[in-house]
MARTI-831818 format. One line per field, with one value per residue: residue number from 1; residue in three letters; x, y, z of N, C-alpha, C, O in turn. Coordinates in steps of 0.001 Angstrom, whole numbers, plus 500000, padded with zeros to 6 digits. Layout:
num <- NUM  ... .
residu <- ALA  ... .
n.x <- X  ... .
n.y <- Y  ... .
n.z <- Z  ... .
ca.x <- X  ... .
ca.y <- Y  ... .
ca.z <- Z  ... .
c.x <- X  ... .
c.y <- Y  ... .
c.z <- Z  ... .
o.x <- X  ... .
o.y <- Y  ... .
o.z <- Z  ... .
//
This chain:
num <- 1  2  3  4  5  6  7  8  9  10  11  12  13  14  15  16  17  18  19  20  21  22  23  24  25  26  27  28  29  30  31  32  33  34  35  36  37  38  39  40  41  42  43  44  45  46  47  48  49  50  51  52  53  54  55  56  57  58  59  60  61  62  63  64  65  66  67  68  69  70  71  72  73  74  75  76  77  78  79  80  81  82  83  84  85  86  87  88  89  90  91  92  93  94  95  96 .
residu <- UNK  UNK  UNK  UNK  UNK  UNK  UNK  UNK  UNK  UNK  UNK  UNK  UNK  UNK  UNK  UNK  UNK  UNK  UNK  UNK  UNK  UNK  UNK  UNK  UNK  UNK  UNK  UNK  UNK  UNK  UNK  UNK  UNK  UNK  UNK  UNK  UNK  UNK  UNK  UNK  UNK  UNK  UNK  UNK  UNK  UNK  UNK  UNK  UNK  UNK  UNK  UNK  UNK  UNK  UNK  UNK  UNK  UNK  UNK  UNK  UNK  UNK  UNK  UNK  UNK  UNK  UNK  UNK  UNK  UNK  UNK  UNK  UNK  UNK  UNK  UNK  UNK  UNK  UNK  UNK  UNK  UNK  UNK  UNK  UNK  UNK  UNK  UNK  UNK  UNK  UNK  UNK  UNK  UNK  UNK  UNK .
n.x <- 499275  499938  498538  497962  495536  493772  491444  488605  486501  483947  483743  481550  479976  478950  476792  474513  473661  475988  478368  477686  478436  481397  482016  481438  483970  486018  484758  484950  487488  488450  488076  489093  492044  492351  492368  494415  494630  493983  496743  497704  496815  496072  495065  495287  496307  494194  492768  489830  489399  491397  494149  494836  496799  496473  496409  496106  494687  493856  493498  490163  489840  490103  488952  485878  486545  486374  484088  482449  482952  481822  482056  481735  480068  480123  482574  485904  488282  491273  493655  496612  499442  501318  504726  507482  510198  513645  516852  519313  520702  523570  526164  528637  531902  534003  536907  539081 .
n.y <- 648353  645798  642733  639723  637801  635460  633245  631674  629075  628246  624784  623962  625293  625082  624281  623517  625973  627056  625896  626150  628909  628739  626948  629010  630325  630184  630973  633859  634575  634761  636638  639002  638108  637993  640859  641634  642122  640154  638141  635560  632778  630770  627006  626067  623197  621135  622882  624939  626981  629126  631634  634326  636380  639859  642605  645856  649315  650850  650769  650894  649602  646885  646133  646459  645077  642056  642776  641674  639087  635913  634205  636022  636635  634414  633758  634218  636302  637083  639744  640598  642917  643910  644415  644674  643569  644932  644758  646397  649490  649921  651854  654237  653662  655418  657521  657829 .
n.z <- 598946  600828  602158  604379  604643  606970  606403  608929  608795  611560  612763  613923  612948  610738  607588  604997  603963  604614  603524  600655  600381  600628  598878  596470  596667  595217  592547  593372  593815  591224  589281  591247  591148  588636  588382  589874  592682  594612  595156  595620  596661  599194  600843  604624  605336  607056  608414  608323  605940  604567  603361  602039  599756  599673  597762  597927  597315  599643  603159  603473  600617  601061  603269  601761  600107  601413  602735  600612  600091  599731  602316  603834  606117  608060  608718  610225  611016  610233  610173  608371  608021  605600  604849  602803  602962  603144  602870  605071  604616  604088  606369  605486  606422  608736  607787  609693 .
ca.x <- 499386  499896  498174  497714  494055  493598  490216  488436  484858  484293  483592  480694  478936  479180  475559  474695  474167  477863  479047  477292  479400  482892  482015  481389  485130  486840  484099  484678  488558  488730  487937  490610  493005  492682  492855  496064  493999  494478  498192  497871  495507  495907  494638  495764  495623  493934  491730  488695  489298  492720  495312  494653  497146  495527  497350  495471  495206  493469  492521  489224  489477  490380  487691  485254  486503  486588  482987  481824  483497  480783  481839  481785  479087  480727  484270  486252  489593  492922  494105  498466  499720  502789  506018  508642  511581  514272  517952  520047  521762  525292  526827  529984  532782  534220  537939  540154 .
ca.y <- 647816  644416  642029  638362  637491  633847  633352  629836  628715  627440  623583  624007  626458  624357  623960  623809  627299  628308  625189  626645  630213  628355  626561  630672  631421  630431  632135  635350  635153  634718  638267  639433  637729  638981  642060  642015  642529  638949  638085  634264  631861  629189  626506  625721  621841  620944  623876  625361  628318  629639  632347  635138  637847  640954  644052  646730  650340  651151  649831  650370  649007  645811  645917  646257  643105  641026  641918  641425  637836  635097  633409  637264  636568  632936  633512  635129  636983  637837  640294  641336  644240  643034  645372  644265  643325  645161  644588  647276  650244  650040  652924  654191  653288  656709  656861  658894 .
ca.z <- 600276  600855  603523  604155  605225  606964  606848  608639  609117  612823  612134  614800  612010  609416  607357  603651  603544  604631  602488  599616  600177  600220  597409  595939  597163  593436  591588  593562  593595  589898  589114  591899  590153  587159  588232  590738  593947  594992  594499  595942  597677  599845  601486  604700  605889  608801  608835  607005  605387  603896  603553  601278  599982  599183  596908  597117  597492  600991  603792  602999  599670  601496  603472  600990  598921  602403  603010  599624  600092  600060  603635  605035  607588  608530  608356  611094  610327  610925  608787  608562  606810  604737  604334  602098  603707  602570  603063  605527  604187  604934  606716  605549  607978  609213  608309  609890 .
c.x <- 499027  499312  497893  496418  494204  491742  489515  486900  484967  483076  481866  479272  478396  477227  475628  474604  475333  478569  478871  478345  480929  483409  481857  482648  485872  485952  484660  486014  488622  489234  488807  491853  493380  492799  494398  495496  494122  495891  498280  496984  496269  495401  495296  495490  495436  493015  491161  488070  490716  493074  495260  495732  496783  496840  496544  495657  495460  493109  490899  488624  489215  489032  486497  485477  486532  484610  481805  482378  482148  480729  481912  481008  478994  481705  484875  487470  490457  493385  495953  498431  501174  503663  506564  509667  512886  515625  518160  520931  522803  525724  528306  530679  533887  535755  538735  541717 .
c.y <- 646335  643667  640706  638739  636069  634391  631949  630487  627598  626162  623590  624720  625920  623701  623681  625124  627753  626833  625571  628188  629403  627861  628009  631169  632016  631366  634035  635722  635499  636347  639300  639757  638309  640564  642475  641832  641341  638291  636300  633768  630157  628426  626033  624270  622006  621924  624195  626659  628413  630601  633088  636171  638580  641830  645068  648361  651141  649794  649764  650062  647723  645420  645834  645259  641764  641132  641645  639660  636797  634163  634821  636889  635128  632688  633980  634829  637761  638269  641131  641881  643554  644378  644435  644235  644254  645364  646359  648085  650613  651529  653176  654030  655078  656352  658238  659194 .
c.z <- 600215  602781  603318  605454  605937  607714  607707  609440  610454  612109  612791  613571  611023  609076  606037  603036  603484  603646  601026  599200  600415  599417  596464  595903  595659  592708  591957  593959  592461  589388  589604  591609  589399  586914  589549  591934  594842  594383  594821  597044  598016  601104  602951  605647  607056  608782  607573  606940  604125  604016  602129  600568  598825  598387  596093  597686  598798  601905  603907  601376  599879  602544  602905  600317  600483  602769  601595  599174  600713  601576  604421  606266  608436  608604  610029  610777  610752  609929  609433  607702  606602  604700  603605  603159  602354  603050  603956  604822  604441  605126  606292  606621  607728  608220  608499  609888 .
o.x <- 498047  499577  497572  496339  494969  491195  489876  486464  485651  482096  480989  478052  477368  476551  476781  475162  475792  479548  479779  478829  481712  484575  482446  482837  486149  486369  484728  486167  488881  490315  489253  492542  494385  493109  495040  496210  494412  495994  499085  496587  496683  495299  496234  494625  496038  492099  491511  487074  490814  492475  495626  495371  496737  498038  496294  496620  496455  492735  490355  487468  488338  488308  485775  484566  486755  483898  480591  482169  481634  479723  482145  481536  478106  482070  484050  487908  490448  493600  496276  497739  501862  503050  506138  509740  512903  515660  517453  521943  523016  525660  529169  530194  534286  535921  538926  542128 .
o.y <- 645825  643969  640364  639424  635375  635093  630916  631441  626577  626327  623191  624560  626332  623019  623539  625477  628568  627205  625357  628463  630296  627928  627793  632235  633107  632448  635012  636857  636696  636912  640228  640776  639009  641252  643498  640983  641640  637995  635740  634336  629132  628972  625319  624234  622647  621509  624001  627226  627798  631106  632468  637266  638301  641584  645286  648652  651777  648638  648756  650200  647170  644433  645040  644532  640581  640151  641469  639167  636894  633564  634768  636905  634796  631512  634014  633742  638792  637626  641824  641709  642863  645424  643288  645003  644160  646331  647323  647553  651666  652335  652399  654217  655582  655185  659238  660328 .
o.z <- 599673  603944  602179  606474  605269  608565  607142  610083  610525  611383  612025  613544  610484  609846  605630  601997  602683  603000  600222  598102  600094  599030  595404  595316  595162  592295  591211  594411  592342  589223  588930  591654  589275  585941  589785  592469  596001  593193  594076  598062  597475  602202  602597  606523  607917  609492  606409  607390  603063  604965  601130  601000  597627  598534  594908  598396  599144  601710  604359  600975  599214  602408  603507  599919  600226  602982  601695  598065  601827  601958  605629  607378  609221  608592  610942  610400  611425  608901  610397  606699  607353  604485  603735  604119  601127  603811  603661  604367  605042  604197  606699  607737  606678  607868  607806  610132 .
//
């Protein structure tokens, strides 16, 4: 199961403690990564956080790696469930 995360830190929040956990984010994708569970990360401008996508089994697998995520208790999150898009299966045309 696939989902895109956008995660952002309200600017208002902003301390050296929660700067300290966003500086934590790379360390604690890495591992993700390397195992499939994070398929792509990005940043997106203008705001402070980024855009996650997840590939994993459950939804509470996904939950468990979101609150084991170092801005968990400073973040706030919008989470989409991804389908594949997949082309229309043409109907035969009748013929009579």
């Amino acid at each position: 199961m696939k989902f895109l995360v956008i995660w952002r830190i309200e600017i208002a929040l902003l301390s050296r403690e929660i700067m300290k956990s966003v500086m934590g984010m790379p360390a604690y994708a890495e591992p993700l990564e390397k195992q499939g569970k994070v398929i792509a990360r990005y940043h997106i401008p203008g705001s402070h956080g980024g855009a996650w996508i997840y590939d994993v089994e459950s939804n509470e697998e996904l939950d468990m790696l979101l609150a084991r995520s170092p801005v968990f208790n400073f973040a706030h999150y919008k989470v989409y469930p991804l389908a594949d898009m997949v082309p229309p299966v043409a109907k035969p045309v009748d013929q009579e």
